[in-house]
Every structure is written in C-alpha cells, then in structure tokens.
C-alpha positions as CSV (number, residue, x, y, z in Angstrom):
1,X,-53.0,-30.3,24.6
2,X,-53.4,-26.5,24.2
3,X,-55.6,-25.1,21.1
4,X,-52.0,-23.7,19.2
5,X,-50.3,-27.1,19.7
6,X,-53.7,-28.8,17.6
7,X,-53.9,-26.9,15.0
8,X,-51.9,-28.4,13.1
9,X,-53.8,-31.5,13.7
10,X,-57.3,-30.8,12.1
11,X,-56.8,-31.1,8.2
12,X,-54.9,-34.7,9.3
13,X,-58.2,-35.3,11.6
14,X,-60.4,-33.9,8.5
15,X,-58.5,-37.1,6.2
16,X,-58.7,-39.6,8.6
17,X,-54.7,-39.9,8.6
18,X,-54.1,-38.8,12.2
19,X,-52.5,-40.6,14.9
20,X,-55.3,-42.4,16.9
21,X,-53.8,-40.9,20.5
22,X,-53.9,-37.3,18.5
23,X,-57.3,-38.0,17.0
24,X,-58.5,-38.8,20.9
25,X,-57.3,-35.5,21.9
26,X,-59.5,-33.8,19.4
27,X,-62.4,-36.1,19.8
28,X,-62.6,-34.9,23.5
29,X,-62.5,-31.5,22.9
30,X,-65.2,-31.9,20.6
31,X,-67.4,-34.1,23.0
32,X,-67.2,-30.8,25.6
33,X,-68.7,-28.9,22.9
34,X,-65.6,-26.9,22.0
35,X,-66.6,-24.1,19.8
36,X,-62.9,-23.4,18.6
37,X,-62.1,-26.8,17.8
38,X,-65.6,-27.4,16.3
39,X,-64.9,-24.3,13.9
40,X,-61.2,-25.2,13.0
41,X,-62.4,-28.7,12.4
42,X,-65.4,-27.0,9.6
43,X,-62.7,-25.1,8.2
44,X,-60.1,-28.0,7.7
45,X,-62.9,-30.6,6.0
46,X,-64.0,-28.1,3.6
47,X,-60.3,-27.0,2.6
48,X,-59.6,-30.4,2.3
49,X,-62.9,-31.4,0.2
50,X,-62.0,-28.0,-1.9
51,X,-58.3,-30.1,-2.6
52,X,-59.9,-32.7,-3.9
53,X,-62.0,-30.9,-6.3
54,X,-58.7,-29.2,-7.7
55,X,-57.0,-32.3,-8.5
56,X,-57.5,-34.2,-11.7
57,X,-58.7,-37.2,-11.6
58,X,-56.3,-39.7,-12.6
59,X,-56.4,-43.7,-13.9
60,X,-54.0,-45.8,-12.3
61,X,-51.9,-47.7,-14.3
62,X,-52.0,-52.3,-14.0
63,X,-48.8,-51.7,-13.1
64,X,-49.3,-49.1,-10.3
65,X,-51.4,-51.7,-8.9
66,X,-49.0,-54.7,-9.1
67,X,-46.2,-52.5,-7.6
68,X,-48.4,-51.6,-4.5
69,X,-49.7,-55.3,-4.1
70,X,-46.5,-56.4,-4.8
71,X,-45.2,-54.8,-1.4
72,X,-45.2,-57.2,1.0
73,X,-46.3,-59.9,-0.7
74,X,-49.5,-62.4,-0.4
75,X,-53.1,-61.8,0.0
76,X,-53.1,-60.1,3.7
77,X,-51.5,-57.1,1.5
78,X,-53.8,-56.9,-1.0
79,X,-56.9,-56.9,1.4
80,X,-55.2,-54.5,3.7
81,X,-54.8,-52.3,0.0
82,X,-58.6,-52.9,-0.6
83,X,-59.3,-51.4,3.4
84,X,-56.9,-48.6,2.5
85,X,-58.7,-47.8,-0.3
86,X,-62.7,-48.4,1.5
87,X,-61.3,-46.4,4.1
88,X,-60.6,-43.7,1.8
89,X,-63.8,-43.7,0.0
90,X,-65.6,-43.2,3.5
91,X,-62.9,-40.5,4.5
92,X,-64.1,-39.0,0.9
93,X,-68.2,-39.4,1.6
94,X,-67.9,-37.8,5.1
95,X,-66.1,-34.8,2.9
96,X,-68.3,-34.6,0.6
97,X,-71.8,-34.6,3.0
98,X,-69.9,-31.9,5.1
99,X,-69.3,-30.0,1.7
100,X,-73.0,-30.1,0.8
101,X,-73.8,-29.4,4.6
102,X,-71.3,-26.3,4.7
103,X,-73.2,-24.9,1.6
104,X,-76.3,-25.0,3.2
105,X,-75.2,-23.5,6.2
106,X,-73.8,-20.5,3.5
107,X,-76.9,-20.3,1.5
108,X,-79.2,-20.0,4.9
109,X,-77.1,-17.3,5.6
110,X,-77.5,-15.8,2.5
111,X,-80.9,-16.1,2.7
112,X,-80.5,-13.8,5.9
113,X,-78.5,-11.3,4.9
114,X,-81.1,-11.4,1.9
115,X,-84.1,-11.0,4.6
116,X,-82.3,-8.0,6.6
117,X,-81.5,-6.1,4.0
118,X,-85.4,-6.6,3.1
119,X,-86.2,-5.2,5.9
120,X,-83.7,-2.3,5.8
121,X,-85.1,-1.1,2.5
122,X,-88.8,-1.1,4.2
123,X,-88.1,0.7,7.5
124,X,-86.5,3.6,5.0
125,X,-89.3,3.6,3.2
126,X,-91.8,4.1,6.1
127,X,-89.9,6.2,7.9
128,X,-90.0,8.7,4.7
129,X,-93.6,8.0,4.5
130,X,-93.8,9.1,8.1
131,X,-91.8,12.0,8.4
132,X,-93.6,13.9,5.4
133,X,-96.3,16.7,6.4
134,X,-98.5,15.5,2.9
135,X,-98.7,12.0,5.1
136,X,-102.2,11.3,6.5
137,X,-102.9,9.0,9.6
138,X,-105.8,6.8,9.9
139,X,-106.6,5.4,13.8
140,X,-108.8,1.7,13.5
141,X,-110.3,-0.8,15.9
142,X,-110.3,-1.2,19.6
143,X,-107.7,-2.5,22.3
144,X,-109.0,-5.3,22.4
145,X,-109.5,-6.2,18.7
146,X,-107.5,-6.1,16.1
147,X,-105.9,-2.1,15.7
148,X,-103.4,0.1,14.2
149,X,-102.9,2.8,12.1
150,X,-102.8,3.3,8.7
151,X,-100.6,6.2,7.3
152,X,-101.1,7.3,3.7
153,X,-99.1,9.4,1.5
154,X,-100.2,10.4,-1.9
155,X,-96.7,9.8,-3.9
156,X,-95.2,7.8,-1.3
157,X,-97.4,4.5,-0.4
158,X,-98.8,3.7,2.7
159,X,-97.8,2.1,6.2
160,X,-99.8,-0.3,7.7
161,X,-99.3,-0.9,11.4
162,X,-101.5,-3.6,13.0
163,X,-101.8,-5.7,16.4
164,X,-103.7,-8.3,17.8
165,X,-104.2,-9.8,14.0
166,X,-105.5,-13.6,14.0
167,X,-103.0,-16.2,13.5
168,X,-103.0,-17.6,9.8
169,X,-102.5,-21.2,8.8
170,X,-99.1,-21.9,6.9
171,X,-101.0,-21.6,3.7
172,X,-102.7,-18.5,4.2
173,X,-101.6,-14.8,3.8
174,X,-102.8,-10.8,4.8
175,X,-103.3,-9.3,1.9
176,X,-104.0,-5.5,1.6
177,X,-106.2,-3.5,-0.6
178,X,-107.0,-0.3,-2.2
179,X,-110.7,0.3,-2.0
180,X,-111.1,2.9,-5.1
181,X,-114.6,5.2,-4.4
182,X,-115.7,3.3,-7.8
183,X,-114.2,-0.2,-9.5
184,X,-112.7,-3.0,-8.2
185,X,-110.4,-3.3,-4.6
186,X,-106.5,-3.0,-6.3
187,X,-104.0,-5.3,-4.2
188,X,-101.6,-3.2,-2.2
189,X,-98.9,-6.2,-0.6
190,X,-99.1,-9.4,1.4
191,X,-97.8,-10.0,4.7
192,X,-97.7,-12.3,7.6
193,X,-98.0,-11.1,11.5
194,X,-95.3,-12.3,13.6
195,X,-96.0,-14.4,16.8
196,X,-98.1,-11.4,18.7
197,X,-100.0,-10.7,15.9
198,X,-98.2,-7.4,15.0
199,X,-97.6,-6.6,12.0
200,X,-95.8,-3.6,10.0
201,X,-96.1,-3.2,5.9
202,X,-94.9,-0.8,3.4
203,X,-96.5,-0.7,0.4
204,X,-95.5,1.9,-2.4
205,X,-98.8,2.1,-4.2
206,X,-99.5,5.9,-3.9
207,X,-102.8,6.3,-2.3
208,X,-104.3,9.8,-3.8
209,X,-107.4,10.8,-1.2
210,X,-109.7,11.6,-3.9
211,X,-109.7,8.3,-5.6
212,X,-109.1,6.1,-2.9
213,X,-111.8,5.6,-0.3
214,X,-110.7,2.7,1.8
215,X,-107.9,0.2,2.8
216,X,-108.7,-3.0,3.3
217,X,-106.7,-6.5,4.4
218,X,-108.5,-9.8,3.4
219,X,-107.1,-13.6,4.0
220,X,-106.0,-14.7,0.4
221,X,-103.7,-18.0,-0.6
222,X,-100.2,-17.3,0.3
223,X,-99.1,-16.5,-3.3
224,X,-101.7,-13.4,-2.9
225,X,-104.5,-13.0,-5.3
226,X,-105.1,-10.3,-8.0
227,X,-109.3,-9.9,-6.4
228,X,-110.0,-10.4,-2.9
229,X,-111.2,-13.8,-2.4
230,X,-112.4,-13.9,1.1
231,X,-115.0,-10.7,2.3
232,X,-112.5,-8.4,4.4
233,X,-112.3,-8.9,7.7
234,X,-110.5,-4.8,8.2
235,X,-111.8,-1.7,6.2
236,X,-110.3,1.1,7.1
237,X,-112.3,4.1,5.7
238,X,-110.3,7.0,4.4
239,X,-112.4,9.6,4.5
C-alpha cells in the first residue's frame, strides 16, 4: 500500500477503529522506521486528542444504556459493551500520554528557538564590540594553559574569548569579574565552556580603563554569586 492510499488511514489507526489487515499495513511501515508514516501518525493522534477536548462532555441517559445492552440480548452483550467501552478508555490514555509527549516535544523546541535567538543577540553584540576603534584587546596565558583574549570597550562591554578552560562539575559555573583599581571585584556574567573548553561571553558592563584595572573569572555556584567566592584562578590585568 502506497503512502497516498494510507492516509486516509491514520486518524482511524490513531482511534483504534481500523481494520486489523489495514492496521498491519501501517504497523510495518512503522517497524522499518518510516519517517512519513511516523509523522502522519503524530499528526493524526494529536488532531484526534484536540477532538476530544472540543467536545462536551455528556452524561448518558439509563435509558441510552438499556437500549445499547438491549441489542442483542443477554450477558455476552453487555460484557462485549463493557470491552467496548475499556477499549476506549485505553484508545483515550494512549491519546492523552502522546498529547502530553507532543507538548514536550513543542516546548524543547521552544526552548531552542529560545537558546538561538540567545545566541544571536550575543554574536551582534560582540561583533559591535569588535569592530569599534575605542575597543581594546587584551592577549592572556600560554598554549598550553588556559588563553584568550579579552576585548574591552568603554560604553560597549567586553568579550571574553577563552580555551583550554577546566571542565566544571554540573553545579559549578565561570563567573567573570570587574577588578576596580580600588573596592570590591563587580560580577560581569556567568558562563559555561563547551566540551573543548572554549568558551565566548559578552558582557555589557562598560569597562572604562581608568577605573577598571583587571578582569577576572572565578568558579562560583551555578546561580553566580554577587562576591567571588573561590580566589580566581584568571586575572587578566588591564593595564
């Protein structure tokens, strides 16, 4: 059976109402991994599981009841009523599970979207950092220790590109610092190396030369703190 000829087959699939030899067809197309069928099928169970939230739900009347065991006749009826209606309270579990797991899937992706646009918004801002002639670059470490740059910009913020950072436990965070030439470090961002240790943060804190004589990163809890809690394990002088 060709892909056109099933797709009028899913939402029937989706209710547990299809024709056992149809529902076979679709079955092995979905044991090959069949990414059409596998995304027709998503679409159909939460259509159908946004039905049932439409529809009101009713009562049935004694007499409703009577009239459906009625048909037939005798006991074998009514228990083949009472699978009908098990049946259908499965059929209506398996929608509903697929619902919740079809909202996840939508808020991870939000949560994406959310996390690239993130990132967006920081590459503009160090590439203006970057491209102004007011911007100041600062060279640390050696190849083989942690290293980078740091550029600062008096009205813009600062970039600061790293490599070869330690690896942090889950709990842990970089956070970065102002070093004032008198008073206390001021907290400039937190961020998180990726597998490599490399690591590039924007922070927006304009850093003014005269004031500022050092940036510094320190291990903190991953929430950050407002005073460095650990002694710093980078200083980057200014000057």
């Amino acid at each position: 059976m060709t892909h056109p000829e099933m797709n009028e087959l899913y939402e029937l699939y989706a209710l547990g109402t299809l024709e056992p030899e149809l529902a076979a067809e679709i079955e092995r197309h979905l044991a090959d991994q069949c990414e059409y069928c596998w995304g027709r099928l998503q679409e159909a169970t939460v259509l159908a599981a946004a039905m049932a939230g439409i529809a009101e739900p009713k009562t049935p009347s004694k007499s409703l009841r009577q009239r459906v065991l009625a048909i037939g006749g005798g006991t074998q009826r009514s228990r083949g009523w009472l699978f009908a209606v098990v049946g259908l309270s499965a059929a209506c579990a398996v929608l509903l599970a697929f619902s919740i797991w079809s909202g996840g899937q939508v808020h991870a992706l939000e949560d994406r979207m959310n996390g690239l646009t993130r990132e967006r918004n920081e590459l503009r801002s160090a590439l203006e950092i970057l491209s102004r002639s007011d911007t100041r670059t600062v060279q640390f470490g050696r190849a083989d220790t942690p290293h980078g740059r740091v550029f600062v910009n008096r009205n813009r913020g600062l970039v600061f590109v790293g490599s070869q950072l330690p690896a942090l436990a889950t709990d842990r965070t970089y956070e970065l610092w102002l070093v004032p030439t008198s008073g206390a470090p001021r907290p400039a961002g937190l961020f998180q190396p990726n597998a490599r240790g490399d690591s590039v943060n924007v922070s927006p804190v304009p850093v003014n030369p005269a004031e500022i004589a050092a940036v510094a990163v320190s291990v903190e809890p991953r929430q950050g703190s407002s005073a460095p809690t650990t002694k710093p394990f980078l200083v980057v002088p200014l000057g």
